[in-house]
Steps between C-alpha positions, in 0.01 A plus 500: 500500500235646302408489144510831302362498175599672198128484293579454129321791254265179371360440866170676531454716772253295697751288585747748599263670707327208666871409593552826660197474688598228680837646569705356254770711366466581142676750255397531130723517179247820417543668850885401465505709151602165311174503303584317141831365608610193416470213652861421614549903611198395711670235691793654553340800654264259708881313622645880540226519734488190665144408403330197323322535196186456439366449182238367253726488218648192413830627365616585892534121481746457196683783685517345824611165395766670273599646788525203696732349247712746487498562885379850511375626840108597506261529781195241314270502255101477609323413231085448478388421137260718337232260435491339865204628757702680775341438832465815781704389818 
């Protein structure tokens, strides 16, 4: 099974792009038309898709462990925090 990504509007597109590079499947909230949605809409459509997440923004988290409690269905949450170096694979 592969991993397809569902890049969160606060990823920059470095990382998006240096994931696609090496062959990574990646859609964007922006190129999905989900630019300034919120948060939770932004899961579900990741889960509608079947994708993980992937995010800098800290709230995912909240959402995905309410989630958890409540046993609602999502693909993941990837999350890299915004202050920490990410290295090129």
């Amino acid at each position: 099974m592969t991993i397809r990504f569902y890049m969160d509007e606060n990823v920059p597109r470095q990382i998006t792009t240096g994931l696609r590079l090496r062959g990574i499947d990646t859609l964007t909230v922006q190129d999905d038309g989900l630019t300034g949605a919120a948060d939770p809409q932004v899961l579900a459509r990741a889960t509608e898709l079947q994708r993980v997440i992937f995010t800098r923004d800290d709230d995912f988290l909240v959402i995905a462990h309410q989630c958890q409690q409540d046993s609602t269905p999502f693909y993941g949450v990837v999350y890299a925090h915004p202050q920490t170096k990410l290295l090129s694979i």
